[in-house]
N, C-alpha and C positions, 0 to 999 in steps of 0.2 A: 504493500500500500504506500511504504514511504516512498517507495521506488517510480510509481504512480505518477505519486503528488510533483516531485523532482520534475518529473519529464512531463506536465502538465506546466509547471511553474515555467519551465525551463524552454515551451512553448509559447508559451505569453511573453515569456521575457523577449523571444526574438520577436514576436510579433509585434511588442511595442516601441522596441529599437526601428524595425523595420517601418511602422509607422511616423516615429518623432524623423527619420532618417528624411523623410518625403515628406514634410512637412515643413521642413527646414528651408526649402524653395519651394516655393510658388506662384502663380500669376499675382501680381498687384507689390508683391514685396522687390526688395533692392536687390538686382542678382548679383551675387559673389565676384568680387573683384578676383584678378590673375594675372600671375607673370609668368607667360610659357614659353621655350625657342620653339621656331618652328623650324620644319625641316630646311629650310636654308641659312639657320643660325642666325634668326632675326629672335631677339626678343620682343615679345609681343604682350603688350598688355590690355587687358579690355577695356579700364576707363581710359587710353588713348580715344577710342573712340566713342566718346560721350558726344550727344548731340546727332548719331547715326543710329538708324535700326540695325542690330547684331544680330546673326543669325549661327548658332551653334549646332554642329552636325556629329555626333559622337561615332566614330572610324573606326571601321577594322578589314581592313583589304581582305584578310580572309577570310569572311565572311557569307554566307551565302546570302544573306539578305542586305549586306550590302552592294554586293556583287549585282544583286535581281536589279539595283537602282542607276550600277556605273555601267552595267553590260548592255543594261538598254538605252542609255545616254539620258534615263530620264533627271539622274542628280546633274550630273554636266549643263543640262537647260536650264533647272533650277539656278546655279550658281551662276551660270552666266546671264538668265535675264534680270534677275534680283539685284547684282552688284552692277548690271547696266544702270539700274536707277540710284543706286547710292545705296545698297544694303551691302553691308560688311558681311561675310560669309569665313567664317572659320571653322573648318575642319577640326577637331581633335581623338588623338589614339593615346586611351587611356591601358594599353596593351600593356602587361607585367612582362620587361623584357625577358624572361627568363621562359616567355610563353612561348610556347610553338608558333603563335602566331604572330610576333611581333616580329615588325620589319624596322630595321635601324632606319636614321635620316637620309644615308645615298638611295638604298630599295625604295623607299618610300617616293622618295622627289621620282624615283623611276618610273612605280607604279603611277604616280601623277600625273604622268607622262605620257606613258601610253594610255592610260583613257582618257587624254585628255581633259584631265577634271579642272575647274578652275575658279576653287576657293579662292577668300583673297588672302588664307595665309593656311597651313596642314601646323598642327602642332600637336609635341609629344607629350604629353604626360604619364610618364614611365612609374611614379609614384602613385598616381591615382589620385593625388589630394584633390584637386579641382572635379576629376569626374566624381569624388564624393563628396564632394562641396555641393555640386547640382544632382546627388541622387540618381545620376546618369545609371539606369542598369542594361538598356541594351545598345546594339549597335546593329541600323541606325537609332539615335532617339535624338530629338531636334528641340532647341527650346529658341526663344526669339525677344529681345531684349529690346526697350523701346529708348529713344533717343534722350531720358533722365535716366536713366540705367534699371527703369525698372522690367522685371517679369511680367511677359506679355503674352508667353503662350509656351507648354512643355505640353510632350507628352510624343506621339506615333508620326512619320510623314502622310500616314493616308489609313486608310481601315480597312485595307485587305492585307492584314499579317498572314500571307505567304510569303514565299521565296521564290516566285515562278514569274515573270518577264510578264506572262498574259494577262494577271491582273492589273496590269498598272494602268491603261486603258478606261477601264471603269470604276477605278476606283476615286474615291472624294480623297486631292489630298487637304489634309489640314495646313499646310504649312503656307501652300499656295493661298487659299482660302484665308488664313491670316492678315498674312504680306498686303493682298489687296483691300482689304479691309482698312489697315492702318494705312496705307499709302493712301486710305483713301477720304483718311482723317477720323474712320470708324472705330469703336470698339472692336474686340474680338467677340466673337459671337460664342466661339467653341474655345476655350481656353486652356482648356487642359484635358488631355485625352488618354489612352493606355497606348503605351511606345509598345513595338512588339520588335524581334530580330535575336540574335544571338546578343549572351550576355557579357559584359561588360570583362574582359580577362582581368581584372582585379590583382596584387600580388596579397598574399592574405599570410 
């Protein structure tokens, strides 16, 4: 019975970690300042761009449901029509280098390369602190930060969590649906969503 209670307690205990963890950012509150290099040895910080909508895109090249978004060029559109109009787009890989799936800064600019992606900056976060500063759990997961630096919208880029090219077509993205909204002096309608994709390689 003790044995029970333990692993009863011991389940609330993470559930309410896991709770206060995602709570900690939100739409309407200040998002967490950062100093990250990115893969071309820029450091980069996000209140630089105070006064811009910010757009955070949480990476993992190996990824299959990142993959489903760069293999069909639909993230590439993304980032290249958004930062046409003045939206900052920053990539980051909160990958535990010691992960299989982590690609140093030359691989990376590589991979950048060949899909053509074009963030306005990829950056590493090999500690994790900033992707658990924003609660970041999968990849992709997208949050969107409004020109006072506040939280404007977290959560999935669209609502068909698969990993298959075909849905992307018919699906609602949120992220789009944001972007236009604000650009267009709007609230955000849908503010906060469930992110889906592979999970965040953490070092733990």
């Amino acid at each position: 019975m003790i044995c029970a209670l333990r692993r009863t307690l011991g389940i609330a205990l993470a559930g309410a970690l896991i709770t206060v963890a995602h709570a900690a950012v939100a739409p309407g509150v200040t998002a967490p300042d950062f100093s990250l290099t990115s893969v071309d040895g820029a450091s980069v910080k996000l209140s630089q761009f105070r006064g811009k909508y910010v757009v955070l895109e949480w990476f993992n090249s190996e990824c299959p449901f990142v993959q489903k978004h760069y293999n069909s060029g639909n993230m590439q559109g993304l980032q290249s029509t958004f930062t046409g109009k003045g939206v900052v787009w920053l990539a980051i890989n909160s990958t535990n280098p010691k992960h299989s799936n982590y690609r140093d800064a030359k691989r990376s600019r590589q991979i950048m390369s060949d899909w053509e992606a074009t963030p306005s900056s990829l950056l590493l976060d090999p500690d994790g602190k900033v992707g658990r500063a924003y609660s970041a759990r999968t990849t992709p997961h997208m949050y969107i930060i409004d020109p006072d630096g506040k939280l404007v919208y977290m959560g999935g880029i669209d609502d068909k969590p698969s990993f298959s090219e075909r849905d992307i077509p018919g699906a609602k993205n949120h992220v789009v649906a944001a972007l236009d909204e604000l650009l267009a002096g709007q609230a955000v309608t849908n503010s906060d969503t469930r992110p889906y994709g592979c999970s965040v390689k953490y070092p733990y």
